[in-house]
VMD Tcl script that builds the backbone (N, CA, C; Angstrom):
set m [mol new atoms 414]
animate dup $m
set s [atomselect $m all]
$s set {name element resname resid chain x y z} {
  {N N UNK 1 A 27.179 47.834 9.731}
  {CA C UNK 1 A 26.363 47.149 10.708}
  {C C UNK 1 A 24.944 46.993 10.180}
  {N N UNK 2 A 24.527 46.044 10.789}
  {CA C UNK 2 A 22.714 45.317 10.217}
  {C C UNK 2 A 21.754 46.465 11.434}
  {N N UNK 3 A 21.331 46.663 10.786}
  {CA C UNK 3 A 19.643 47.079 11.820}
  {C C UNK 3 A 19.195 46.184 12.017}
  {N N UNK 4 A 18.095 46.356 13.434}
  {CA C UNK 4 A 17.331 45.001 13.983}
  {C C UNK 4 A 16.527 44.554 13.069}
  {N N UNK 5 A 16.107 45.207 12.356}
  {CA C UNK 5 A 14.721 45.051 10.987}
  {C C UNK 5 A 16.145 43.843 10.186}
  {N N UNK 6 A 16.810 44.241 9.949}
  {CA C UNK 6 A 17.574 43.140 9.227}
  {C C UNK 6 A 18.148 41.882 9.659}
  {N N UNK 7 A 18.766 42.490 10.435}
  {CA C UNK 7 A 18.554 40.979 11.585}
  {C C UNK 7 A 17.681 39.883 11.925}
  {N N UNK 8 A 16.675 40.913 12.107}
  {CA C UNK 8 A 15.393 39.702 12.376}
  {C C UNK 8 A 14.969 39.023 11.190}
  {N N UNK 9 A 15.256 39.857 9.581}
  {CA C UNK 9 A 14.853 39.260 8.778}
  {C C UNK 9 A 15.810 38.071 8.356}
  {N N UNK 10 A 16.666 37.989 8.628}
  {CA C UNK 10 A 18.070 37.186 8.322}
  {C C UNK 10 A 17.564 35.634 9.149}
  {N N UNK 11 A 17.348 36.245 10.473}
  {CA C UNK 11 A 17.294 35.158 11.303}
  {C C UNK 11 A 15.743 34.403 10.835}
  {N N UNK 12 A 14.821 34.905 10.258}
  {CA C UNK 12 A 13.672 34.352 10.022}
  {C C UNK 12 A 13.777 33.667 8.562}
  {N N UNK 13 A 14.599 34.341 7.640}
  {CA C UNK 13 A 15.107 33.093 6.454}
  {C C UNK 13 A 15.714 32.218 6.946}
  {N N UNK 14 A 16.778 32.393 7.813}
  {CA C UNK 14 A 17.722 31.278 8.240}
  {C C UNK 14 A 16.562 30.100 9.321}
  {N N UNK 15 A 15.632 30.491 9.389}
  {CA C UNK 15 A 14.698 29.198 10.415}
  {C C UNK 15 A 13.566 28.987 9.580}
  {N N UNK 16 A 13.605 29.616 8.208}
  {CA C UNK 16 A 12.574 28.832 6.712}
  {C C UNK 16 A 13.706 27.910 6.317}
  {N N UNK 17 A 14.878 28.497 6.111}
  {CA C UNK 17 A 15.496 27.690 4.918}
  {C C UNK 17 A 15.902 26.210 5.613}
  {N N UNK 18 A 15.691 26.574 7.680}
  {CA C UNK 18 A 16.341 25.068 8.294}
  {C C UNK 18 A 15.589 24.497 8.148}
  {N N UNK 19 A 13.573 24.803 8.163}
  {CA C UNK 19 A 12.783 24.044 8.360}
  {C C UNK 19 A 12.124 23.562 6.903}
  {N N UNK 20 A 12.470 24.123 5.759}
  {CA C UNK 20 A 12.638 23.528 4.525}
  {C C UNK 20 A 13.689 22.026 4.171}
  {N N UNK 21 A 15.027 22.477 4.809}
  {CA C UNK 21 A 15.622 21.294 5.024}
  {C C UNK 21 A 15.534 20.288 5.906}
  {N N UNK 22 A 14.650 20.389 6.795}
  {CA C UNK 22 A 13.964 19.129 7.000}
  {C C UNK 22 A 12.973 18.831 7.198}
  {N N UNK 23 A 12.483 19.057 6.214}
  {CA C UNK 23 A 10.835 19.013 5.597}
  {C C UNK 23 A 10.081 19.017 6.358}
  {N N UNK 24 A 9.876 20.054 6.887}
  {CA C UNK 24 A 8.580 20.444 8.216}
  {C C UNK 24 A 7.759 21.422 7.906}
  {N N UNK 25 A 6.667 21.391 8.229}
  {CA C UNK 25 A 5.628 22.411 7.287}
  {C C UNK 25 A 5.586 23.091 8.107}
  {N N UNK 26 A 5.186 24.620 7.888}
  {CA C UNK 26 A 5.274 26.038 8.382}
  {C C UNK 26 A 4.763 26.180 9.345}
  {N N UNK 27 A 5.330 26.676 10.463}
  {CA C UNK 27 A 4.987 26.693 11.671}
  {C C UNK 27 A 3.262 27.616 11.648}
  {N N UNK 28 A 2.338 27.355 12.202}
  {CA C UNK 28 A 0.723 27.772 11.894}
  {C C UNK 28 A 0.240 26.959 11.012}
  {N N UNK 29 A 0.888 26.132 10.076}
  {CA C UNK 29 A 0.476 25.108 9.295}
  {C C UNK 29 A -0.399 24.402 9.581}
  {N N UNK 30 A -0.845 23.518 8.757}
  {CA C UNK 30 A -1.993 22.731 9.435}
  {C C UNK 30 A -1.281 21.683 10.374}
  {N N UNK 31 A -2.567 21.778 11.337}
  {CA C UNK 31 A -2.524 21.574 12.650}
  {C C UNK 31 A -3.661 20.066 12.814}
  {N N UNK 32 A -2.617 18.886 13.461}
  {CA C UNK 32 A -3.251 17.610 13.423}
  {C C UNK 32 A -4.581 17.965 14.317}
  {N N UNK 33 A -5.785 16.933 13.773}
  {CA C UNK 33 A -6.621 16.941 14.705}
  {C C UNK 33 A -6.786 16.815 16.287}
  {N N UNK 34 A -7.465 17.078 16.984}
  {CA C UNK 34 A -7.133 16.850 18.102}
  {C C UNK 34 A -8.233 15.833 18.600}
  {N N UNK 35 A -7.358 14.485 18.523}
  {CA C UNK 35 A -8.342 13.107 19.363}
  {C C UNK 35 A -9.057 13.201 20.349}
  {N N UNK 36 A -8.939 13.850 21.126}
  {CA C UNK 36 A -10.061 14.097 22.432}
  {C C UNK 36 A -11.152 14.426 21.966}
  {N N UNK 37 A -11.226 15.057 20.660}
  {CA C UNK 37 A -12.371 15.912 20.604}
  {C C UNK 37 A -13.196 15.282 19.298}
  {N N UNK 38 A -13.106 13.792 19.441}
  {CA C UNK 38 A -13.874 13.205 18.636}
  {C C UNK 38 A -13.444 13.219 17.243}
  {N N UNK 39 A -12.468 13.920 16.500}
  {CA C UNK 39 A -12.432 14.020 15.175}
  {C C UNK 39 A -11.401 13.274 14.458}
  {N N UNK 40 A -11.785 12.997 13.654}
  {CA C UNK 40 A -11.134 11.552 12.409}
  {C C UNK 40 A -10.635 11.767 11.472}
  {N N UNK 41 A -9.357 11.658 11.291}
  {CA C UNK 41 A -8.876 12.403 9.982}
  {C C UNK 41 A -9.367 11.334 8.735}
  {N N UNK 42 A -9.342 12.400 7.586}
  {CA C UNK 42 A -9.806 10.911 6.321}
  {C C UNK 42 A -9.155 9.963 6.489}
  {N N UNK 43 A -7.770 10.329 6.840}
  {CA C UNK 43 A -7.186 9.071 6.089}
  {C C UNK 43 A -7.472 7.702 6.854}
  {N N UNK 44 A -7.903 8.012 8.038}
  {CA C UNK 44 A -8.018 7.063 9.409}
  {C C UNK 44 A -9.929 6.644 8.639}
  {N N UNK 45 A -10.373 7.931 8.427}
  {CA C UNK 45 A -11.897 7.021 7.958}
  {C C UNK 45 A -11.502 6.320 6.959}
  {N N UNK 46 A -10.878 6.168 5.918}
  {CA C UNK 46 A -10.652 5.636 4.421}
  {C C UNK 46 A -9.975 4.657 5.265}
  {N N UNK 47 A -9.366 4.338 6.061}
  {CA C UNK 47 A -8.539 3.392 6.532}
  {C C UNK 47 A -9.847 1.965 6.769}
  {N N UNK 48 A -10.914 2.713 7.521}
  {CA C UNK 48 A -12.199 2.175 7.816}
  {C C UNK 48 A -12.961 1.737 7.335}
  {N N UNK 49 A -13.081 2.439 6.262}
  {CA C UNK 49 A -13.803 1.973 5.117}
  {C C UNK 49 A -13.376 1.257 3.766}
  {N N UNK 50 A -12.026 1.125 4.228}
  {CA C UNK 50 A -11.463 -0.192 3.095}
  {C C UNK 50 A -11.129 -1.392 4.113}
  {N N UNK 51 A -11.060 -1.296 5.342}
  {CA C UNK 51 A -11.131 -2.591 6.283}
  {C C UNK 51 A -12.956 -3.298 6.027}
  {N N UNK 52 A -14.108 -2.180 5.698}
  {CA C UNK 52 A -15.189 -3.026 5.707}
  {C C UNK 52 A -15.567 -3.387 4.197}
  {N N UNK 53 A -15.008 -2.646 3.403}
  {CA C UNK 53 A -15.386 -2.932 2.249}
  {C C UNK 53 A -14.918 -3.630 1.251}
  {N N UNK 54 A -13.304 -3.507 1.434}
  {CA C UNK 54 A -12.509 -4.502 0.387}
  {C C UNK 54 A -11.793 -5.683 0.905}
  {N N UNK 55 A -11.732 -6.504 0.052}
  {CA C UNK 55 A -10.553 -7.938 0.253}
  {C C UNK 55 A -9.037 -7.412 0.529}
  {N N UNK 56 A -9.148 -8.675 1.787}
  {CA C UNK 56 A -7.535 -8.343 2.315}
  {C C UNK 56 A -6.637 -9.647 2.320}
  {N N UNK 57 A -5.637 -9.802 2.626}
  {CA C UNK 57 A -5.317 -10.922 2.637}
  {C C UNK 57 A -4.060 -10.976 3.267}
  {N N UNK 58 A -3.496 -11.419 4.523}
  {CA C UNK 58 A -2.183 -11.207 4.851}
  {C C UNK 58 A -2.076 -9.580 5.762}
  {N N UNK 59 A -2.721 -9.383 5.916}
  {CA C UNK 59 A -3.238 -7.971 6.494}
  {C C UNK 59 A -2.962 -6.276 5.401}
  {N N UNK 60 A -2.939 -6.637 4.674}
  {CA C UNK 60 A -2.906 -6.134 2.888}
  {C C UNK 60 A -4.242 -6.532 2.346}
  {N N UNK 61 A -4.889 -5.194 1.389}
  {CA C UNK 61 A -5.885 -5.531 0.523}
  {C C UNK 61 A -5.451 -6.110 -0.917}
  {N N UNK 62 A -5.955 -6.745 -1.598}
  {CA C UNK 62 A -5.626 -7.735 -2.630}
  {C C UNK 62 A -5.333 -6.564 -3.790}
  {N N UNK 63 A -4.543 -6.478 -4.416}
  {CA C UNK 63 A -4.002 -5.395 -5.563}
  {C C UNK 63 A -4.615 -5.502 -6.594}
  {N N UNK 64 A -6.044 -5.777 -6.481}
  {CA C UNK 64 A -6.833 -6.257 -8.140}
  {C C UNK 64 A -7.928 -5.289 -8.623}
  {N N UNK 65 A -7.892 -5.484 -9.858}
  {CA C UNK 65 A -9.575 -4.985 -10.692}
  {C C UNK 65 A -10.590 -4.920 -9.638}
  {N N UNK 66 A -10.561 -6.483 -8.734}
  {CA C UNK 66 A -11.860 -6.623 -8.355}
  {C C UNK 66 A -11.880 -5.563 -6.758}
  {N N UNK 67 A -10.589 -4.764 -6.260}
  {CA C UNK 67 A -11.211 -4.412 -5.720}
  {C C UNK 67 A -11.214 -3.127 -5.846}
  {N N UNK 68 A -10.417 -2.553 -6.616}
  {CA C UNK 68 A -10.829 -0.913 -7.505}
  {C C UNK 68 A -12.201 -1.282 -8.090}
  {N N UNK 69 A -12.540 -1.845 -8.105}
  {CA C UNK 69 A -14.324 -2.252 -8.987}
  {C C UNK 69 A -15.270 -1.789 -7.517}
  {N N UNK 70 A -14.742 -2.224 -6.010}
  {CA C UNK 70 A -15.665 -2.414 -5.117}
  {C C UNK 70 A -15.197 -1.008 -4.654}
  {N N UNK 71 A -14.544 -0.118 -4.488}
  {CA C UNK 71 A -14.738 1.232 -4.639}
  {C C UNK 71 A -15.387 2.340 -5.574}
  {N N UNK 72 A -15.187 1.816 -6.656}
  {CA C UNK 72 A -15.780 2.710 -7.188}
  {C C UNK 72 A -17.614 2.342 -7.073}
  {N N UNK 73 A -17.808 1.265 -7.192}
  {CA C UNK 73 A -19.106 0.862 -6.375}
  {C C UNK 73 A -19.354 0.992 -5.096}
  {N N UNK 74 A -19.082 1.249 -4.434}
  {CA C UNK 74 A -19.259 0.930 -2.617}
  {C C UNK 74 A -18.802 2.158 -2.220}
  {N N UNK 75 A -18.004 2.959 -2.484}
  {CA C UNK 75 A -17.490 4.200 -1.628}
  {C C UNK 75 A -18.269 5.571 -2.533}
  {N N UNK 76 A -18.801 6.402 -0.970}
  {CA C UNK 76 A -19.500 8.004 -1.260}
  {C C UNK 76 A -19.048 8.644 -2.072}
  {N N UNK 77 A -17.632 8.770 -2.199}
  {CA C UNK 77 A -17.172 9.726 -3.325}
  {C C UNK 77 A -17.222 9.442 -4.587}
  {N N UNK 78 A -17.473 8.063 -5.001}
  {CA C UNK 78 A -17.432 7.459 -6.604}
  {C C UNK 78 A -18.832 7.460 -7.025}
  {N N UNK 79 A -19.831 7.498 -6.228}
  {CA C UNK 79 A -21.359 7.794 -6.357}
  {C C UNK 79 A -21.579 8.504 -7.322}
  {N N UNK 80 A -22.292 7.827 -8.744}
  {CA C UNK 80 A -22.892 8.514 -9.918}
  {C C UNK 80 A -22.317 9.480 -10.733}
  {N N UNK 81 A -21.048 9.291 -10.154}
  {CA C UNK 81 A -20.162 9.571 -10.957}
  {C C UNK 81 A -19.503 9.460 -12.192}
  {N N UNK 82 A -19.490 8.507 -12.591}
  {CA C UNK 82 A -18.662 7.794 -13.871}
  {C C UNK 82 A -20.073 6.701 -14.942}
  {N N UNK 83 A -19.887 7.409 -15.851}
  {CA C UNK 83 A -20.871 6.217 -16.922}
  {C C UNK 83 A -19.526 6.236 -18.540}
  {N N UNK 84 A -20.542 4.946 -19.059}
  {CA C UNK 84 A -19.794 4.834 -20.251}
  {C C UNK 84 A -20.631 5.275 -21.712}
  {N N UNK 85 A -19.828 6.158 -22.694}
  {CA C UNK 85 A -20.606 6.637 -23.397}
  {C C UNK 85 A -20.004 5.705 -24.704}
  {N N UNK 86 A -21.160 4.911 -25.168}
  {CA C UNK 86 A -20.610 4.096 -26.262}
  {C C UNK 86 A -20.692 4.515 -27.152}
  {N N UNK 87 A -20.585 5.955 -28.068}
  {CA C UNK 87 A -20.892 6.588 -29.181}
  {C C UNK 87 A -19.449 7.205 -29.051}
  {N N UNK 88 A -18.835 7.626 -27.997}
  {CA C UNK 88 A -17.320 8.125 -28.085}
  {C C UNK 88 A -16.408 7.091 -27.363}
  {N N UNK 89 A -16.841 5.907 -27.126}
  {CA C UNK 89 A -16.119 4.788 -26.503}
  {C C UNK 89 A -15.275 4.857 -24.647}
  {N N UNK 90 A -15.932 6.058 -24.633}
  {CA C UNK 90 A -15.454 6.781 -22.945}
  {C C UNK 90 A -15.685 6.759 -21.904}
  {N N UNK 91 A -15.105 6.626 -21.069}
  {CA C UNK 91 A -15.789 6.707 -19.334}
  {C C UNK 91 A -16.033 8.477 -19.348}
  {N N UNK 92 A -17.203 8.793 -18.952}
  {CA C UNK 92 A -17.543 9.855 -18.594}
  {C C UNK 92 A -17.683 10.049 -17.646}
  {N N UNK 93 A -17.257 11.531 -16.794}
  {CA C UNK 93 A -16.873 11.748 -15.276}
  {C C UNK 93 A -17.966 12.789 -15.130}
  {N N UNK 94 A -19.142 12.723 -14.498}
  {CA C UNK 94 A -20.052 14.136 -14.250}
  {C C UNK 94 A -20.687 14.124 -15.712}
  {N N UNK 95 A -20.438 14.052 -17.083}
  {CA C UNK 95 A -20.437 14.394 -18.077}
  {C C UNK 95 A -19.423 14.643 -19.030}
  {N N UNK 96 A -18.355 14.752 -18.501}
  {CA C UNK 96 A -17.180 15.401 -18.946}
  {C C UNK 96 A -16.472 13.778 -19.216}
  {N N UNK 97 A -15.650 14.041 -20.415}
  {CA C UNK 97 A -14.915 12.814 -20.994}
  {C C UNK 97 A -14.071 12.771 -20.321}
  {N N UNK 98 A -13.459 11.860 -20.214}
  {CA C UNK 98 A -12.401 11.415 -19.141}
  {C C UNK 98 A -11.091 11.479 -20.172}
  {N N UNK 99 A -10.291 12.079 -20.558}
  {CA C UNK 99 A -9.014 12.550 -21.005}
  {C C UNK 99 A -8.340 11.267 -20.292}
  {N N UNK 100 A -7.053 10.915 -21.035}
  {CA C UNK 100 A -6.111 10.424 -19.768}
  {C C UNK 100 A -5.351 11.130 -19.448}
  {N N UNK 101 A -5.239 12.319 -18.875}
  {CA C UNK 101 A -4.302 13.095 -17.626}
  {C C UNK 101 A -5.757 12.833 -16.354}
  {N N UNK 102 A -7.146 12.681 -16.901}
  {CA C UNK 102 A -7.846 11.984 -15.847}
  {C C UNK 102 A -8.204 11.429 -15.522}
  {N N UNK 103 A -7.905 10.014 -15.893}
  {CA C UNK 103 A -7.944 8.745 -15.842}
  {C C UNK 103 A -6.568 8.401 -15.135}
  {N N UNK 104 A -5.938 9.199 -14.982}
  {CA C UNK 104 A -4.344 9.088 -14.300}
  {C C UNK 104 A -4.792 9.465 -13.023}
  {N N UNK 105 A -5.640 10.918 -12.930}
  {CA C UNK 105 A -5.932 11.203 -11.681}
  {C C UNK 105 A -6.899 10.634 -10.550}
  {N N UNK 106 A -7.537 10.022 -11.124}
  {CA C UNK 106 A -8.532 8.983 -10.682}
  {C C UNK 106 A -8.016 8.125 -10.115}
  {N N UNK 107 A -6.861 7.157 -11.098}
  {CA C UNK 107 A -5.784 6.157 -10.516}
  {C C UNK 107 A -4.827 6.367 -9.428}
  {N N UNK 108 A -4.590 8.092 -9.002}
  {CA C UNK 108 A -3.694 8.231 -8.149}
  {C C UNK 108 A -4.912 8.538 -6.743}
  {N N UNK 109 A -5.871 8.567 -7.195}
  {CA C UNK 109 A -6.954 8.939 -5.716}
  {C C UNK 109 A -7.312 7.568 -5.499}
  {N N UNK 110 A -7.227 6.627 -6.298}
  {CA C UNK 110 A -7.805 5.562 -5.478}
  {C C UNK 110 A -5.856 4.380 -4.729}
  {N N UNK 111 A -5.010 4.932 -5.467}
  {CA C UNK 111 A -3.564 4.508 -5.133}
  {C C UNK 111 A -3.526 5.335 -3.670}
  {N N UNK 112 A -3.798 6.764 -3.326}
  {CA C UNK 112 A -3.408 7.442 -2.377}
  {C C UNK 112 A -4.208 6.998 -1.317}
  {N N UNK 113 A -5.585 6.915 -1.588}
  {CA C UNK 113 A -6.598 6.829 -0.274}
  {C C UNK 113 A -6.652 4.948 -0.103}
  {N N UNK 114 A -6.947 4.282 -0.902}
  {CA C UNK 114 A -7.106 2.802 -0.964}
  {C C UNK 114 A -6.534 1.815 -0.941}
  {N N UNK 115 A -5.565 1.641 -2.429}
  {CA C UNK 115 A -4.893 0.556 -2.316}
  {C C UNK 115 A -3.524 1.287 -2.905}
  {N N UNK 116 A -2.519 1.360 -2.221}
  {CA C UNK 116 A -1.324 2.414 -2.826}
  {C C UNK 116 A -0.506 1.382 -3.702}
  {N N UNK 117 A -0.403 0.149 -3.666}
  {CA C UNK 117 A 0.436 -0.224 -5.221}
  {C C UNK 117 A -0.394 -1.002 -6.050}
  {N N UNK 118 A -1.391 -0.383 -6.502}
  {CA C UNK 118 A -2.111 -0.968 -7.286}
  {C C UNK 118 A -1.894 -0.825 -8.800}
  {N N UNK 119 A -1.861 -1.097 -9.433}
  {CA C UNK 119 A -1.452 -1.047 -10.985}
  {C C UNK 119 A -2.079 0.132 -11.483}
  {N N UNK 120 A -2.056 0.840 -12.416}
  {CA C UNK 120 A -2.853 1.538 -13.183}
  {C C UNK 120 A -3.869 1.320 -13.995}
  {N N UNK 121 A -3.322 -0.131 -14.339}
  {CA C UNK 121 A -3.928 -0.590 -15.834}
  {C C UNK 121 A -4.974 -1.451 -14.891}
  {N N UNK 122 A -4.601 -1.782 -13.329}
  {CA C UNK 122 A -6.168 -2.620 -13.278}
  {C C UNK 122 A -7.179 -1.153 -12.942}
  {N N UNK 123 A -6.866 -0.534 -12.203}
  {CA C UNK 123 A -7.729 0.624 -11.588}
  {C C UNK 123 A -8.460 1.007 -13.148}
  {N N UNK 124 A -7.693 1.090 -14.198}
  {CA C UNK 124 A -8.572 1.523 -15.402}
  {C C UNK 124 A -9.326 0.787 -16.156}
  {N N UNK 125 A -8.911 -0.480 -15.853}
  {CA C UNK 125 A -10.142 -1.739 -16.522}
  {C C UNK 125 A -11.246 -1.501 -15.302}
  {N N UNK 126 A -11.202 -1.545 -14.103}
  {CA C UNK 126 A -12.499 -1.450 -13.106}
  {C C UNK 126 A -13.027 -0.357 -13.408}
  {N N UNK 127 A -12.576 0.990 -14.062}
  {CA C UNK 127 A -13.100 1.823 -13.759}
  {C C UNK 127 A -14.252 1.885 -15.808}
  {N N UNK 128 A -14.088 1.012 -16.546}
  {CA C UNK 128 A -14.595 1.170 -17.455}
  {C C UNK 128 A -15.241 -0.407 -17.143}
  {N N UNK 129 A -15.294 -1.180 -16.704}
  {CA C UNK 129 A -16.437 -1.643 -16.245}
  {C C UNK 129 A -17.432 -1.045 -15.149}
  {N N UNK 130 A -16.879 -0.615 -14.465}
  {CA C UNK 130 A -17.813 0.022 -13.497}
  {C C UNK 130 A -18.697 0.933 -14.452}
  {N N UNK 131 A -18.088 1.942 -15.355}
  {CA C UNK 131 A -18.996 2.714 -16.070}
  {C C UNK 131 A -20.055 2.046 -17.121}
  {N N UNK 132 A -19.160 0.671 -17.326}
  {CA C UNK 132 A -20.076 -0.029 -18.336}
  {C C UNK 132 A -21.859 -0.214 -17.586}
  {N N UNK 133 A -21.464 -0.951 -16.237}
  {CA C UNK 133 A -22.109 -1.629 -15.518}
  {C C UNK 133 A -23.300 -0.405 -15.286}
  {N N UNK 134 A -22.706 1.117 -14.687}
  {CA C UNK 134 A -23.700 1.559 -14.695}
  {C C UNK 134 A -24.567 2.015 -15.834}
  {N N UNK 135 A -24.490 1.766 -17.117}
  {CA C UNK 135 A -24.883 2.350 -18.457}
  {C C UNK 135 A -25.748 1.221 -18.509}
  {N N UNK 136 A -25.778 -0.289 -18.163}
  {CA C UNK 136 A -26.496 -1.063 -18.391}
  {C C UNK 136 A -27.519 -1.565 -17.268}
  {N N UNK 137 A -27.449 -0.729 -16.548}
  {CA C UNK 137 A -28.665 -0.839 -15.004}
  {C C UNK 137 A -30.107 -0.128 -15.315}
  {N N UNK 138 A -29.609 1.461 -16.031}
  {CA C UNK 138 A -30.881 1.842 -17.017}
  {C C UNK 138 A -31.574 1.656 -17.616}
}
mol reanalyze $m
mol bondsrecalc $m
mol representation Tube
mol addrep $m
């Protein structure tokens, strides 16, 4: 026979392993905002701030260079961030060379929050003009 200590532990894998199988996050998990009380999740502000800032068309933003170019220009988080260093041919992030495992990651923050099927290869031409652009404002 099981002791209650075992039991209970049985029954508490058996209601991880149900709520693993259908992908529900842990009960105390994070917990949606609560709308009454004024608060905005990002994704609803980013929602906001690519309705005022980028081209749409068809009720879709346009999948181009030009408008990964107007984020990384126009949105708080891309702020003075990124320059181009023409002695190592690089977009520099903070200072730090931009590797491509981060030039990938860059492409998946502006795919996740902005425009989600956007190419890679345009997000990385905007993002080395954008650095150009700011290297030549100085």
């Amino acid at each position: 026979m099981l002791s209650e200590e075992q039991v209970d532990a049985v029954e508490e894998a058996a209601a991880e392993l149900k709520r693993r199988r259908d992908n529900r996050p842990p009960t105390g998990a994070r917990k949606k905002p609560n709308p009454a009380a004024g608060a905005s999740s990002p994704k609803d502000e980013d929602r906001v701030w690519a309705r005022a800032n980028l081209r749409f068309k068809s009720g879709g933003p346009y999948l181009d260079s030009a408008n990964a170019l107007r984020v990384f220009e126009r949105h708080p988080a891309f702020a003075g961030r990124f320059k181009f260093n023409e002695t190592l041919n690089k977009v520099m992030d903070k200072g730090t060379v931009m590797l491509d495992w981060r030039v990938c990651e860059v492409v998946a923050v502006i795919q996740e929050r902005f425009l989600p099927e956007i190419s890679p290869d345009a997000v990385e031409k905007a993002l080395i003009v954008h650095a150009n652009r700011v290297i030549q404002k100085k």
